[in-house]
BALOFI-971803 format. One line per field, with one value per residue (C-alpha): residue number from 1; residue in three letters; chain; x, y, z. Coordinates in Angstrom, 1 decimal, padded with zeros to 4 digits. Each point is the difference from the previous one (the first is absolute). Example, Ala and Ser with C-alpha at 12.3 -4.5 7.8 and 13.67 -1.06 7.14 Angstrom:
! residues 2
seq 1, 2
type ala, ser
mol A, A
xx 012.3, 001.4
yy -004.5, 003.4
zz 007.8, -000.7
//
This chain:
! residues 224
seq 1, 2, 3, 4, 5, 6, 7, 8, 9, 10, 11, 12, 13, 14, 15, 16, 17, 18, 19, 20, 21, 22, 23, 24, 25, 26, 27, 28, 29, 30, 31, 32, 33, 34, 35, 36, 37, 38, 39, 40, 41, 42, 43, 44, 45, 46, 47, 48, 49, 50, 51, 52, 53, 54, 55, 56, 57, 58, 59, 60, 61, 62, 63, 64, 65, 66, 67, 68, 69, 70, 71, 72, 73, 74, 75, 76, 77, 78, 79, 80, 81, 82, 83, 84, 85, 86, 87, 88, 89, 90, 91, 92, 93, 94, 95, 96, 97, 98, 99, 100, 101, 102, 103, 104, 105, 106, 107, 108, 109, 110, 111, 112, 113, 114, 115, 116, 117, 118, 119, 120, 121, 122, 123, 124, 125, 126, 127, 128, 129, 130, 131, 132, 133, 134, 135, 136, 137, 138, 139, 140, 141, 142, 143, 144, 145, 146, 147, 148, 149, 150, 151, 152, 153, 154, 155, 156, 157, 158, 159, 160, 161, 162, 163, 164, 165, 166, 167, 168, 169, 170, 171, 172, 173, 174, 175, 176, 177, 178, 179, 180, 181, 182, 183, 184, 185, 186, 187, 188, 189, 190, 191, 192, 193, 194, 195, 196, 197, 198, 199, 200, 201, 202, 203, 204, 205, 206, 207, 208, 209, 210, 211, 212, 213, 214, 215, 216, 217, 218, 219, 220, 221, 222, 223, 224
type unk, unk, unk, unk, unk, unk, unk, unk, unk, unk, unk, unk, unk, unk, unk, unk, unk, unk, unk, unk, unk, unk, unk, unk, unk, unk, unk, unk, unk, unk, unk, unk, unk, unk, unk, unk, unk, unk, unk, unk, unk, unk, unk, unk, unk, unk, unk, unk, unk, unk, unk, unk, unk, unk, unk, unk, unk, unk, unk, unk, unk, unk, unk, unk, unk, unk, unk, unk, unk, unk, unk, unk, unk, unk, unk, unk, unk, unk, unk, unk, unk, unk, unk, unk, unk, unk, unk, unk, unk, unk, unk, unk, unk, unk, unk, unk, unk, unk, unk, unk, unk, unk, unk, unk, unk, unk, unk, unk, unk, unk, unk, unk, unk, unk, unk, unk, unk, unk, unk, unk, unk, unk, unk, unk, unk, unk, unk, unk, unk, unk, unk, unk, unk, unk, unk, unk, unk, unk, unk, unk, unk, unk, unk, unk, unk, unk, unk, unk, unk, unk, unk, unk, unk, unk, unk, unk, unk, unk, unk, unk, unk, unk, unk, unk, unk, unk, unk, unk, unk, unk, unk, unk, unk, unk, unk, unk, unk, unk, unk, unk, unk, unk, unk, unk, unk, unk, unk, unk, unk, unk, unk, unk, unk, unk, unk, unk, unk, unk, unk, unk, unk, unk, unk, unk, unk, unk, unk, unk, unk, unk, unk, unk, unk, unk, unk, unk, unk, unk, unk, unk, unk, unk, unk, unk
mol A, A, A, A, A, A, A, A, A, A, A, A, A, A, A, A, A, A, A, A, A, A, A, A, A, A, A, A, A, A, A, A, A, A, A, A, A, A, A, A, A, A, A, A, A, A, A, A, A, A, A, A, A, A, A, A, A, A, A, A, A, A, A, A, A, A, A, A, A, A, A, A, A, A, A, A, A, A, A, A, A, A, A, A, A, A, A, A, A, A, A, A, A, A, A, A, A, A, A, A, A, A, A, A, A, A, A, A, A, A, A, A, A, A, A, A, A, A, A, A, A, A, A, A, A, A, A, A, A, A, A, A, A, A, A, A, A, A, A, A, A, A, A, A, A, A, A, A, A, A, A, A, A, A, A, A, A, A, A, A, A, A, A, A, A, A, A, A, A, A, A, A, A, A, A, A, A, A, A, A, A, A, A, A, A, A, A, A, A, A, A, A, A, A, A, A, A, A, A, A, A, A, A, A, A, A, A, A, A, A, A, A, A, A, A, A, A, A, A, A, A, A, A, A
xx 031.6, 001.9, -001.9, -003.3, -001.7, 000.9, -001.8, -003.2, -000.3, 000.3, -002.5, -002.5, 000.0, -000.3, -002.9, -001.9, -000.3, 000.1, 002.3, -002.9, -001.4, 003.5, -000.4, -003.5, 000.7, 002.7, -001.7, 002.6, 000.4, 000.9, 002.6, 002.0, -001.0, 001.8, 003.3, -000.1, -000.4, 002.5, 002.8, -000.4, -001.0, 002.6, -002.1, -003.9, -000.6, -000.6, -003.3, -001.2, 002.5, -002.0, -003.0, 001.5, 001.3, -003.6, -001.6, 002.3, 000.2, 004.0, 002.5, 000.5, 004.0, 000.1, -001.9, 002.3, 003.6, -000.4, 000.9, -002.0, -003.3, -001.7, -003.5, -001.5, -001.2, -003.9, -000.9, 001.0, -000.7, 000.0, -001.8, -001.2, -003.0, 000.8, -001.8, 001.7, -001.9, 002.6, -000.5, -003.2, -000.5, -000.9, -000.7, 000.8, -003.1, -000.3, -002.7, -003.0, -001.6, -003.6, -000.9, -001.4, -000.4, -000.2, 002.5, -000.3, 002.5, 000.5, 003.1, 001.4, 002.0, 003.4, 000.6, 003.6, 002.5, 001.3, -001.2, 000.7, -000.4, 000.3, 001.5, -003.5, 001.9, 000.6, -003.6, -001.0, 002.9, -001.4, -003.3, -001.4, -002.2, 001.8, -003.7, -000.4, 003.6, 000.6, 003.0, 000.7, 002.5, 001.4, 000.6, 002.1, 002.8, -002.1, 000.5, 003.8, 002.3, -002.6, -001.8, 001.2, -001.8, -000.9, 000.2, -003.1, -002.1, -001.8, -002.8, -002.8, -003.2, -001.7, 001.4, -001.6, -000.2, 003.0, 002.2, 002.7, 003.0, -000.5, 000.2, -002.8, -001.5, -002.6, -001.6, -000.5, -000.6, -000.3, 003.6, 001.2, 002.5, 002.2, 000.7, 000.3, -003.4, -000.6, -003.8, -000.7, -002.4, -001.9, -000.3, 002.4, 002.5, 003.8, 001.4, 004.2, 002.5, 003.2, 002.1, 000.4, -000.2, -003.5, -002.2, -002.9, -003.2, -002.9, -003.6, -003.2, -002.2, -003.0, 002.5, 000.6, -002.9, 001.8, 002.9, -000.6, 002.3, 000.9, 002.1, 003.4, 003.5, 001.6, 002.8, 002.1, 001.9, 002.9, -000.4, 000.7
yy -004.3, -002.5, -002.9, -000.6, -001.9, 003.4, 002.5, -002.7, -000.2, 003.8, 001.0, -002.8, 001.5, 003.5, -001.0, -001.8, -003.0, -003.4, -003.1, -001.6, 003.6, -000.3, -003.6, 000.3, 003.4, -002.2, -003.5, -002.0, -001.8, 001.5, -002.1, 001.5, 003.0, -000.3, -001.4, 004.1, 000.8, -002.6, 000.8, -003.6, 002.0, 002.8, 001.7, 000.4, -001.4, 003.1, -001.1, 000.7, 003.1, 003.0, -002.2, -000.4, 003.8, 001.5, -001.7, 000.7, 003.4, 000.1, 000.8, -003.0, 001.1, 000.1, -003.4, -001.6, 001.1, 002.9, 002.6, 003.6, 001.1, -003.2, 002.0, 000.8, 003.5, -000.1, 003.2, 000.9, 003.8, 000.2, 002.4, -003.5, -001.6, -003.1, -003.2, -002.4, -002.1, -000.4, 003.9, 001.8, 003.7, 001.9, 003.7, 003.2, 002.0, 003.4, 000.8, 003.5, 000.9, 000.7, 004.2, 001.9, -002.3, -003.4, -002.4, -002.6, -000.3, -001.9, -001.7, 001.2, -002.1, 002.1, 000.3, -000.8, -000.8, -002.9, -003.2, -001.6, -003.8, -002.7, -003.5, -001.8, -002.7, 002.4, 000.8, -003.9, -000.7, 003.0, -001.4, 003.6, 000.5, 002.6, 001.2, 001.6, 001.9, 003.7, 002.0, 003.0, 003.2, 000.6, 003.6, 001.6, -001.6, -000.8, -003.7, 000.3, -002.2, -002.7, 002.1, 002.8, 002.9, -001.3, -003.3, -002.0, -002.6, -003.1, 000.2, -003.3, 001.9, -003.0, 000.8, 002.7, -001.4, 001.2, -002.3, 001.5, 001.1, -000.2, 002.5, 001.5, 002.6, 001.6, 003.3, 002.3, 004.1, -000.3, -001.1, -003.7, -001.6, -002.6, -000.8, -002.7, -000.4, -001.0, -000.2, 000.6, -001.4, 003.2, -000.6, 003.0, -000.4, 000.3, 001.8, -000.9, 001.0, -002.0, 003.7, 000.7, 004.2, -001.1, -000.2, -002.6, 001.1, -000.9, -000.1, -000.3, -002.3, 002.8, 000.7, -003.3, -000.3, 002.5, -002.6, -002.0, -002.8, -000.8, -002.9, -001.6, 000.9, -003.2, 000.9, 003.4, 001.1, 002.2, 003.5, 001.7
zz 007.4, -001.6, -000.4, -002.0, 003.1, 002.5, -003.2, 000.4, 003.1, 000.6, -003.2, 001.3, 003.8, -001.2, -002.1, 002.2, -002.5, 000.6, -002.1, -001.0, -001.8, -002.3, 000.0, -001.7, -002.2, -001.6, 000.2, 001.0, 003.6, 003.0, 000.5, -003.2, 001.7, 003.5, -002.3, -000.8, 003.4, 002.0, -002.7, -001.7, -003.0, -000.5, -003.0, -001.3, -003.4, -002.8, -000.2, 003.9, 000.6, -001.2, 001.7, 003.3, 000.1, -001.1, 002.3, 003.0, -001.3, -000.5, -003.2, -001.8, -000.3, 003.8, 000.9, -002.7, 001.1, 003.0, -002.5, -000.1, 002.3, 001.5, -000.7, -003.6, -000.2, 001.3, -002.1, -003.6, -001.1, -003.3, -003.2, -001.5, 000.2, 002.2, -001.5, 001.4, 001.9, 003.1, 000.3, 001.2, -000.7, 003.3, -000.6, 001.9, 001.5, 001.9, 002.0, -000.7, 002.4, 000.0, 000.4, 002.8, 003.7, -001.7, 001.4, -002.4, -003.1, -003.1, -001.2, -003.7, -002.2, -000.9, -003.9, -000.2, -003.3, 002.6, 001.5, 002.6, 000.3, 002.6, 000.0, 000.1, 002.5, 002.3, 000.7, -000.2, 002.9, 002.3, -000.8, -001.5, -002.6, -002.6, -000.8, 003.6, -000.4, -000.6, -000.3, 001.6, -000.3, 004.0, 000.4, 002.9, 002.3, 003.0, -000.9, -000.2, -000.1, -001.0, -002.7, -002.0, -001.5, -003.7, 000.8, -001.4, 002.4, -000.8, 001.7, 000.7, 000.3, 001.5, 003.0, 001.4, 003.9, 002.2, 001.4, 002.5, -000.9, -003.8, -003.0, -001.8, -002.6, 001.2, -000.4, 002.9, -000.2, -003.9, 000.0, -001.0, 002.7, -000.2, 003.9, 003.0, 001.8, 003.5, 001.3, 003.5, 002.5, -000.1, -003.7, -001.0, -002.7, 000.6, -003.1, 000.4, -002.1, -000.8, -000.4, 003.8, -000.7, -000.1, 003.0, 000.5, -000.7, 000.7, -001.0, 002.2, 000.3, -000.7, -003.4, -001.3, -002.1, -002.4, -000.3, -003.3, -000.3, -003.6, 001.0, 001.5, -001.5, -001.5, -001.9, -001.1, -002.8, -000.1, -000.1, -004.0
//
């Protein structure tokens, strides 16, 4: 995109923002505002740039001339301690199973020489609470193309009701799945898998008390 007002317009509709947010974040009138967005204004002041582009959650080098990846990475793995406050740390669990015929498990934090953190805008513009996320290891290719084995999953364990058609980590059989859930009238689950060498499954109603929902798939990072 060449012009400053076509990068606005497109970061503000992908964000689901509104003018008068910028407007206010910046303090200044939205008048001097819609001057970025009908052209009249052909740059952002220094001073609201990196404002404008956090909040829209877009690279400051591509809102200013077009140039390089219009989206800031979301998720920074590093072996540092992240303290910066536009970062939040979200750790990696796995799940242990309770012995003998219990069906209930516990989540356990992974120990791990790297951390992963999260731009803390990105939860605030999806409206999620970073304190109710988990991270997951996906293991297998049933969820090819859209998930690879190794990849890691943000998951928002306040989610735990299932909404057709959308992606969870549950636990089922003392195994944790990552899949697309459908629930039917009958009250069975619909276990699908995005790889299509794998059949539906699905689980009856007189078995879904076994299914323990940890919570809805939000985000995935490339497989290592």
């Amino acid at each position: 995109m060449k012009t400053l007002a076509e990068r606005l317009t497109l970061a503000l509709s992908d964000s689901g923002l509104k003018k008068s947010d910028i407007a206010r974040l910046c303090s200044i009138s939205p008048a001097s505002v819609s001057d970025w967005f009908t052209g009249k204004s052909k740059s952002i002041k220094s001073i609201y740039l990196p404002k404008v582009a956090k909040l829209l959650g877009v690279s400051s080098t591509w809102l200013a001339t077009g140039n390089g990846p219009m989206k800031s990475p979301n998720v920074l793995v590093t072996e540092e301690v992240c303290d910066d406050d536009d970062w939040v740390e979200i750790p990696e669990y796995k799940i242990r199973f309770a012995a003998g015929f219990e069906q209930n498990s516990t989540l356990e934090e992974l120990a791990s020489e790297y951390k992963a953190a999260y731009r803390r805008s990105w939860f605030q513009r999806k409206n999620i609470n970073p304190e109710d996320c988990k991270r997951f290891k996906v293991k297998g290719d049933s969820m090819e193309p859209l998930l690879l084995d190794h990849d890691v999953v943000l998951v928002d364990c306040s989610k735990t009701e299932i909404i057709d058609g959308r992606i969870y980590a549950f636990v089922f059989g003392n195994a944790l799945r990552v899949k697309r859930l459908y629930r039917k009238i009958d009250g069975s689950i619909v276990v699908h898998s995005e790889n299509p060498n794998f059949e539906d499954e699905t689980i009856k109603p007189v078995d879904t008390e076994q299914v323990q929902i940890i919570g809805e798939v939000i985000e995935r990072s490339g497989s290592v």
